[in-house]
C-alpha positions as CSV (number, residue, x, y, z in Angstrom):
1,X,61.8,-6.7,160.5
2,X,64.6,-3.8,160.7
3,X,67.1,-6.6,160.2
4,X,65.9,-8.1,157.4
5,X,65.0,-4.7,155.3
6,X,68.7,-3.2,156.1
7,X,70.1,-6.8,155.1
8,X,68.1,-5.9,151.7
9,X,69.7,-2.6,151.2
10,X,73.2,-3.9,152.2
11,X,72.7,-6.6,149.1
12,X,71.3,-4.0,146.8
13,X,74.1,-1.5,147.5
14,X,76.3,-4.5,147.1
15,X,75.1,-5.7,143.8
16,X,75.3,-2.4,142.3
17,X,79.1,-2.5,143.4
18,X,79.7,-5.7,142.3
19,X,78.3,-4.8,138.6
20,X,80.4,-2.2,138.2
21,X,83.4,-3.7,139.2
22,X,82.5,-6.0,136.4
23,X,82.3,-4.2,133.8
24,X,85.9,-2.6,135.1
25,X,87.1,-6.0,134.8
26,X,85.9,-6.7,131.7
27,X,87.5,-3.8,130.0
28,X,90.8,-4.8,131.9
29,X,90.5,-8.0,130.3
30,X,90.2,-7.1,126.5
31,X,91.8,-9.6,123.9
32,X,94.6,-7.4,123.1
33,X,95.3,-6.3,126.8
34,X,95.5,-2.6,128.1
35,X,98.1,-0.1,128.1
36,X,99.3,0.8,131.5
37,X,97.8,4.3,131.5
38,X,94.8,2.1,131.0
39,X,95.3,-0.2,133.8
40,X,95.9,2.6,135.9
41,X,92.5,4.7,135.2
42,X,90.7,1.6,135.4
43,X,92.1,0.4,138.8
44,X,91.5,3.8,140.2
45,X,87.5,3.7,138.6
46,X,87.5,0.5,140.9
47,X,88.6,2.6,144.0
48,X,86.3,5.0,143.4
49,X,83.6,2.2,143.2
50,X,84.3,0.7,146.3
51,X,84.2,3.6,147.6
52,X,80.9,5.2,146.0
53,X,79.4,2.4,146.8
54,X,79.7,2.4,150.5
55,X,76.2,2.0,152.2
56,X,76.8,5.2,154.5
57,X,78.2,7.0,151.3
58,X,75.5,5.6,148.5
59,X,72.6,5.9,150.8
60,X,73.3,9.8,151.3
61,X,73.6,10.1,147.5
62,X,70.6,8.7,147.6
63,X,68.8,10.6,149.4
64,X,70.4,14.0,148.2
65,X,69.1,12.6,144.2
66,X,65.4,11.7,145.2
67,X,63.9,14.6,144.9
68,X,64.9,13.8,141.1
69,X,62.2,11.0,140.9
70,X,58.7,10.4,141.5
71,X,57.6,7.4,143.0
72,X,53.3,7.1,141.9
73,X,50.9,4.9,140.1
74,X,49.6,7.8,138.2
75,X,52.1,9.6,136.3
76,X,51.1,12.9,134.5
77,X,54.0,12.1,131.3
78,X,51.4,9.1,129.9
79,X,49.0,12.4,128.9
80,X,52.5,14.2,127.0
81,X,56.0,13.3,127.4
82,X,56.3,17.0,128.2
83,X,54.1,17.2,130.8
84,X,56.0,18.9,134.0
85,X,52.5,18.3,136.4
86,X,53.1,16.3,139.8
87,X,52.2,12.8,139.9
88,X,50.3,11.1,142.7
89,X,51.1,7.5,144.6
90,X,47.9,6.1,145.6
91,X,48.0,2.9,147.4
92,X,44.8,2.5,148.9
93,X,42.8,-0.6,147.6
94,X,39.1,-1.7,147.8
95,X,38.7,-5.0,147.1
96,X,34.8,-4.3,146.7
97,X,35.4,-1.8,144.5
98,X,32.2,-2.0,141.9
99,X,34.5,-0.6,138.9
100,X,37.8,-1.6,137.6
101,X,40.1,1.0,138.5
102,X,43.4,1.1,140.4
103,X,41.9,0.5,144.0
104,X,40.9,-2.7,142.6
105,X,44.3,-4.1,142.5
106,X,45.4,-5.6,145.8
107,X,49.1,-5.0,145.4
108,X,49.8,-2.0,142.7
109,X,52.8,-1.8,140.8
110,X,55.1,1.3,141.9
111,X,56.0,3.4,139.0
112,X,59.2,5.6,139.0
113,X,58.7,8.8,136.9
114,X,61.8,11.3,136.2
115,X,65.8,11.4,135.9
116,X,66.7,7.6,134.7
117,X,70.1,8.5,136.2
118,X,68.2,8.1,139.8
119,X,66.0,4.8,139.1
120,X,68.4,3.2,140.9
121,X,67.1,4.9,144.2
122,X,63.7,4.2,143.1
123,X,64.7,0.5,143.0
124,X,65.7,0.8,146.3
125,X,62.9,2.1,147.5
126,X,61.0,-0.6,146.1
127,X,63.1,-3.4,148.4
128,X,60.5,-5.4,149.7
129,X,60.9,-7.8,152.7
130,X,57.7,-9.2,152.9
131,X,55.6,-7.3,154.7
132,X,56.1,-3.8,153.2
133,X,58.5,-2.3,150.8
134,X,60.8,0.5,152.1
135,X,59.0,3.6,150.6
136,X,55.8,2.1,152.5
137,X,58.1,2.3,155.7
138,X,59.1,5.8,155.1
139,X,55.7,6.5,154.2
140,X,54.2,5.7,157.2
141,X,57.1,7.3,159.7
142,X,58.5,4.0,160.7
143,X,62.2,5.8,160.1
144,X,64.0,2.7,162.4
145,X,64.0,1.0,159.4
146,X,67.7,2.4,158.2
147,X,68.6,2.9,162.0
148,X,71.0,-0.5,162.0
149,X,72.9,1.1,158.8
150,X,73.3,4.9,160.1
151,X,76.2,5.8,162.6
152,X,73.6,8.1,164.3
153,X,70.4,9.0,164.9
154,X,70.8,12.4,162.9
155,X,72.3,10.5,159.8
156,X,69.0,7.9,159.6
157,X,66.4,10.9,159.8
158,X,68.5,12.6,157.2
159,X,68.1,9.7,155.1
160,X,64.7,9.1,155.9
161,X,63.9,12.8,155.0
162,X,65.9,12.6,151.7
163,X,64.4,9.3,150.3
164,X,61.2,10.5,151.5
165,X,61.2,13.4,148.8
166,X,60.3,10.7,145.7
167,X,57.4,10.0,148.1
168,X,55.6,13.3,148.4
169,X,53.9,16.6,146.4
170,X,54.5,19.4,148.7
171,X,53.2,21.6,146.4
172,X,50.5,19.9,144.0
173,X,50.4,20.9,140.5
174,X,49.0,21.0,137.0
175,X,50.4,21.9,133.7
176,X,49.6,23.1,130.4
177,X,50.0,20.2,128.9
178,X,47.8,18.1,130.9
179,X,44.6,17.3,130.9
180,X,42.2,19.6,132.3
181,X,37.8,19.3,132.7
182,X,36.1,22.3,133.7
183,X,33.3,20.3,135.7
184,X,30.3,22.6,136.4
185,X,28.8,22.4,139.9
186,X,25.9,25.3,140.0
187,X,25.2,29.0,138.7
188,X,26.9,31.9,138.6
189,X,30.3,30.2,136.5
190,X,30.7,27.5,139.7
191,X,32.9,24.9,138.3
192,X,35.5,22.1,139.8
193,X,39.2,21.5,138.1
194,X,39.8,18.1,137.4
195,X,43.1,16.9,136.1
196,X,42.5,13.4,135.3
197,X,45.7,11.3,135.9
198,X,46.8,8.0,133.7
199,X,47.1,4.8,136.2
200,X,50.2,3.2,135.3
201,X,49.5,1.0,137.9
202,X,46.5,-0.2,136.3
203,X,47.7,-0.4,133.1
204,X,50.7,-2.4,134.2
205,X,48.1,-4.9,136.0
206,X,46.5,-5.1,132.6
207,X,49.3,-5.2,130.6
208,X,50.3,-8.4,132.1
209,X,46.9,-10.3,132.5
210,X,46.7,-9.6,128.9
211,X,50.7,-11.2,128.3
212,X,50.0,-14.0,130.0
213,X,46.5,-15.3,128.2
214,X,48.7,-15.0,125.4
215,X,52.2,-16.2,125.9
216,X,52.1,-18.2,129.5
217,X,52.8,-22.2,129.7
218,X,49.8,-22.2,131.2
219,X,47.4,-20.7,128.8
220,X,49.3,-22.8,125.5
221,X,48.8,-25.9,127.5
222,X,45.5,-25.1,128.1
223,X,44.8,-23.9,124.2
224,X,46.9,-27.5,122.8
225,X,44.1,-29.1,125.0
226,X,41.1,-27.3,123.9
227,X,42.2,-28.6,119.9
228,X,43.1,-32.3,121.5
229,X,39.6,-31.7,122.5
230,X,41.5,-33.0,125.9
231,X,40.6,-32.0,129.7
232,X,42.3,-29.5,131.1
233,X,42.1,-27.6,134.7
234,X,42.5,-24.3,133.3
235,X,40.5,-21.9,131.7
236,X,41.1,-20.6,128.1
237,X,41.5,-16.6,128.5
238,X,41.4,-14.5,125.6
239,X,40.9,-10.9,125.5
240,X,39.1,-9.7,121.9
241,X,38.9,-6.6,119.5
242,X,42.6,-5.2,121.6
243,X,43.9,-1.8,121.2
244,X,47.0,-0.6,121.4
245,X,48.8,2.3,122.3
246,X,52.5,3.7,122.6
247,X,53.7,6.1,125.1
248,X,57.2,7.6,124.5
249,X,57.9,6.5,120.9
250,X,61.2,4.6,120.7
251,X,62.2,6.1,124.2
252,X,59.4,4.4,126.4
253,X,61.6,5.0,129.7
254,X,61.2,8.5,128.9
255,X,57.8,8.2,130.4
256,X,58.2,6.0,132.8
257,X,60.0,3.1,134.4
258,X,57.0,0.8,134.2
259,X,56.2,1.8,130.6
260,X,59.4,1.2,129.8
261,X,59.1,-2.4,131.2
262,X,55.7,-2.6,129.1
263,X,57.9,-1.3,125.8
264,X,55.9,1.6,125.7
265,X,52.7,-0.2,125.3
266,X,49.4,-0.1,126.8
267,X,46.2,-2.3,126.0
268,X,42.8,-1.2,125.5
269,X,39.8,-2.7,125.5
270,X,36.6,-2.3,123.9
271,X,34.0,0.4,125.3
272,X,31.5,0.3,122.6
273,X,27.6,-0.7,123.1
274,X,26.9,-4.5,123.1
275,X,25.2,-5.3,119.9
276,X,21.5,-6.3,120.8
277,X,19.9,-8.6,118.7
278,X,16.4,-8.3,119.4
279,X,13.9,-11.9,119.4
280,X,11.9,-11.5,116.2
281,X,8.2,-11.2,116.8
282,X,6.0,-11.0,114.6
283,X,3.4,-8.5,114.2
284,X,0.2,-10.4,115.3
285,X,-1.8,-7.7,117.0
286,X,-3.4,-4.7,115.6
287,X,-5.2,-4.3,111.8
288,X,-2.9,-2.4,110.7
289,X,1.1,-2.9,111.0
290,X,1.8,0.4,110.1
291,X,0.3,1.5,113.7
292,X,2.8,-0.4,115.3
293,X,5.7,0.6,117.7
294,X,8.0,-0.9,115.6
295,X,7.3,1.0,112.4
296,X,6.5,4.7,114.2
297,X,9.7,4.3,115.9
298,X,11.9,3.8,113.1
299,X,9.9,6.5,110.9
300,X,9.4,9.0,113.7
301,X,12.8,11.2,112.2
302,X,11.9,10.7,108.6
303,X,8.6,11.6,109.1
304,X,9.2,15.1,111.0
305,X,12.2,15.4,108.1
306,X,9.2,15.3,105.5
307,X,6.8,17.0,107.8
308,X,9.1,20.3,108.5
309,X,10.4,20.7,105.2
310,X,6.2,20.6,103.6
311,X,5.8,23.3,106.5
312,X,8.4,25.0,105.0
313,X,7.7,25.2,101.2
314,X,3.7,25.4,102.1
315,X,3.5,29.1,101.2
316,X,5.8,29.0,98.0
317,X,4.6,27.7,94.0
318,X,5.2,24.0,93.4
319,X,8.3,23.7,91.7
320,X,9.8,20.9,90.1
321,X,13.2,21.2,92.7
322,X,10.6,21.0,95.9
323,X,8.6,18.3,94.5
324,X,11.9,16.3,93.9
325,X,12.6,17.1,97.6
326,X,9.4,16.1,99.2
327,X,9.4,12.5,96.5
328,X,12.7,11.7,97.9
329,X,12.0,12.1,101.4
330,X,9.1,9.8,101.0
331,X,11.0,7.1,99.1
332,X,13.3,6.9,102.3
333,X,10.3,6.3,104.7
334,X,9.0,3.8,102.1
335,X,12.5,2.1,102.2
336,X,12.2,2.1,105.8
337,X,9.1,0.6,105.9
338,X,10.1,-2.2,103.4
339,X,13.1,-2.9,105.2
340,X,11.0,-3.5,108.1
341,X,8.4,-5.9,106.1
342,X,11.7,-8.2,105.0
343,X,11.7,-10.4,108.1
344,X,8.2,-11.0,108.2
345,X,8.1,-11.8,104.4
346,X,10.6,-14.6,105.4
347,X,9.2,-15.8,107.9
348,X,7.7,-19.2,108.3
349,X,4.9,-19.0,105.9
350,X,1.4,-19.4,107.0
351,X,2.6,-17.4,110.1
352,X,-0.4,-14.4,109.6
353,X,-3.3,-17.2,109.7
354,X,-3.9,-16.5,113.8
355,X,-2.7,-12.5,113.6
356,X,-5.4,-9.6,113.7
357,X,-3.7,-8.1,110.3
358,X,-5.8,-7.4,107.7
359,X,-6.2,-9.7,104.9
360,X,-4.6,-7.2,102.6
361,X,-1.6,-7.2,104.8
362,X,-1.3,-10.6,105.7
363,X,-1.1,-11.0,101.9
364,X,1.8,-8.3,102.1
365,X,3.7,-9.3,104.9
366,X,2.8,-13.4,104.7
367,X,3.6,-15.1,101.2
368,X,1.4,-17.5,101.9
369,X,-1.4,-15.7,101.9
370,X,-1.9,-14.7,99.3
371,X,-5.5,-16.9,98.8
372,X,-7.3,-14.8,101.6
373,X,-7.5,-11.8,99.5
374,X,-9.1,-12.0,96.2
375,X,-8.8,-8.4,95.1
376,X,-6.0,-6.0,94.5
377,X,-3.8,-6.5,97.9
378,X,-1.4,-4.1,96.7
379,X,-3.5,-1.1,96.1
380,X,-4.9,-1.7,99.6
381,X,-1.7,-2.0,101.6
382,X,-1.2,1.6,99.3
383,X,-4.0,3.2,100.3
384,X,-3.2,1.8,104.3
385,X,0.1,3.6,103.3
386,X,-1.5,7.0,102.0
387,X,-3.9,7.1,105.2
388,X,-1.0,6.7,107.5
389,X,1.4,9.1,106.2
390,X,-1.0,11.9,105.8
391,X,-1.8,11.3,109.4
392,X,1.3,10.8,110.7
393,X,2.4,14.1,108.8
394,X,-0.7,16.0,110.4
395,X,0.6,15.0,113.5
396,X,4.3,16.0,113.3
397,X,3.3,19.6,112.4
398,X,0.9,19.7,114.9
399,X,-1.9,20.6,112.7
400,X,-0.2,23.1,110.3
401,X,-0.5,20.5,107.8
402,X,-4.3,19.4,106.9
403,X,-3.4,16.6,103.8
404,X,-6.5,16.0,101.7
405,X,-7.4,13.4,98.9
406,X,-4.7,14.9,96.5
407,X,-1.9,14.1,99.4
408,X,-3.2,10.5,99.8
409,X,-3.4,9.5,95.7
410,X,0.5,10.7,95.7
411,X,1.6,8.4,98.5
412,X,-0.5,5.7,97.2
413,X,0.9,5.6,93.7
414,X,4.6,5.8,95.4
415,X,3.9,3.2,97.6
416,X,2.5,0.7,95.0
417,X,5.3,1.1,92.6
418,X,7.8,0.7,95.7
419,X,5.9,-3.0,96.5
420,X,6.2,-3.9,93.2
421,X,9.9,-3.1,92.2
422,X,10.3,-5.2,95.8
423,X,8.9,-8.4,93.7
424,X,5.6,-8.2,96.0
């Protein structure tokens, strides 16, 4: 196992070398040529190379610049770019975990937070040989690890101890620019902290189921099948009603190195309520439908609206203004209650014939009807109006309104010229 993780360094630290020496050769080897001066710098830049790029040599670089770096999966920048908090690397996962969050995820992405001039030793930390990457060694003591590259003992724990500094928060910290709830917990001004960190980890895991429904082989095979109307073994993913957001502006790696890998961005999805859509019923039980549950409970507000503001104006002259005031507050009730009446007015016709209703408001609610009732329906269903609201009013003030005959003839006459500009 030590082996094979030192035999991943050596290759790291060895393509690192061998991309700079490129690009040394690839200025040597400009159309036009190089000066000698030139030649000279750029064959001493090579000897430095070779020489910074010793494992022995690069890995103590290493470890003297991680302190530099963070490694976590939730980074405090995501919240502002300013933000100087600590970050946190939490890899513990619960694969019966009942929300979505970053436990869920059964191997995290790593994020690398700090100087992009020392990503390279987050990348190294990162070297994975199969059965844990290196910072997962370090983090759990097993030092040996760079043993078979150190000349001695004292050389590998100073490595270990180095590296190991892009691992931990010896001194845990907020800032004033992140986020910060004040979370009661009992009397006497008891209260929690809680800085709430941004998972890059699970917006990474996100970020790439969401790519790939999108832009993967597999899911435009499987969408060219779906409009062949052809078989196919996969299933058509799509995520709907996406959000997006940008971290960092036109310098994602800023932020982080993962959002710079996501250019910045970070999906959302929708948290809003489902949109219920109730099975119509209609109102077969009960004389009167303006009894029902249906109607009090989308009245109830307008009602106590009306009710508090005839409380209010009880001991004052009628005016013209509050008369205006109370009319209009009683057409929006009305328009409630005729809103409400629409679906049953539609319905199948002949619906009413086995309901309780009355035959006043069968005739009302049920077009078809309209034969049961040989008087004047409308005046009825207005006086069934009048009754209700003057209760209903009596009720909200709890008794400091007592609505006479006066009261009822008002709401009558409103609510019979409502049913008739309705075309009932």
């Amino acid at each position: 196992m030590a082996i094979h993780i030192s035999t991943l360094i050596q290759a790291y630290i060895e393509q690192r070398r061998q991309t700079k020496l490129d690009e040394i050769e690839k200025k040597k080897n400009v159309k036009n040529g190089v000066s000698e001066i030139e030649l000279a710098n750029l064959n001493e830049l090579a000897q430095i190379a070779y020489q910074d790029f010793n494992v022995q040599t690069w890995l103590t670089s290493a470890a003297v610049r991680a302190k530099q770096i963070s490694l976590a999966t939730h980074a405090v920048k995501f919240t502002h770019g300013s933000a100087k908090g600590s970050n946190i690397l939490s890899l513990a996962t619960n694969t019966d975990a009942p929300y979505l969050d970053s436990s869920a995820i059964v191997t995290p992405a790593v994020d690398a937070v700090g100087n992009a001039a020392a990503l390279d030793v987050a990348k190294l930390l990162q070297l994975d040989d199969g059965n844990a990457t290196l910072a997962v060694y370090l983090s759990q003591g097993d030092d040996h690890v760079l043993r078979p590259l150190a000349s001695s003992d004292e050389q590998c724990q100073l490595w270990a101890d180095g590296l190991r500094q892009a691992l931990e928060v010896k001194t845990p910290s907020s800032h004033t620019l992140a986020k910060q709830i004040y979370f009661p917990i009992g009397g006497d001004n008891q209260y929690h902290l809680i800085s709430p960190l941004y998972s890059s980890a699970l917006a990474h895991e996100l970020f790439h189921q969401v790519q790939h429904s999108r832009f993967s082989d597999e899911m435009k095979a499987a969408r060219d099948a779906r409009k062949k109307n052809q078989p196919s073994e996969c299933d058509v993913v799509r995520y709907s009603n996406l959000a997006v957001t940008i971290s960092g502006g036109s310098k994602p790696q800023n932020i982080s190195q993962l959002n710079s890998k996501r250019y910045g961005k970070t999906y959302l999805f929708p948290c809003t309520a489902p949109d219920w859509k109730s099975q119509y019923q209609p109102p077969m039980f009960g004389v009167n439908w303006l009894d029902s549950r249906e109607v009090g409970r989308n009245t109830y507000y307008l009602v106590k609206l009306l009710a508090e503001f005839l409380v209010k104006v009880k001991p004052l002259d009628s005016t013209l203004r509050i008369r205006q005031r109370r009319d209009r507050l009683a057409d929006q009730i009305l328009d409630s209650i005729l809103t409400l009446a629409a679906p049953h007015q539609v319905n199948v016709k002949g619906w009413s014939e086995t309901s309780e209703l009355s035959p006043a408001q069968q005739c009302w609610l049920d077009p078809k009807a309209d034969h049961l009732y040989s008087g004047d329906w409308q005046t009825e269903v207005s006086r069934d109006f009048g009754l209700w609201l003057n209760n209903r009013l009596e009720k909200a003030s709890k008794q400091q309104l007592m609505l006479g005959s006066e009261a009822l003839q008002h709401w009558q006459t409103l609510c019979h010229d409502a049913i008739r500009e309705a075309g009932r």
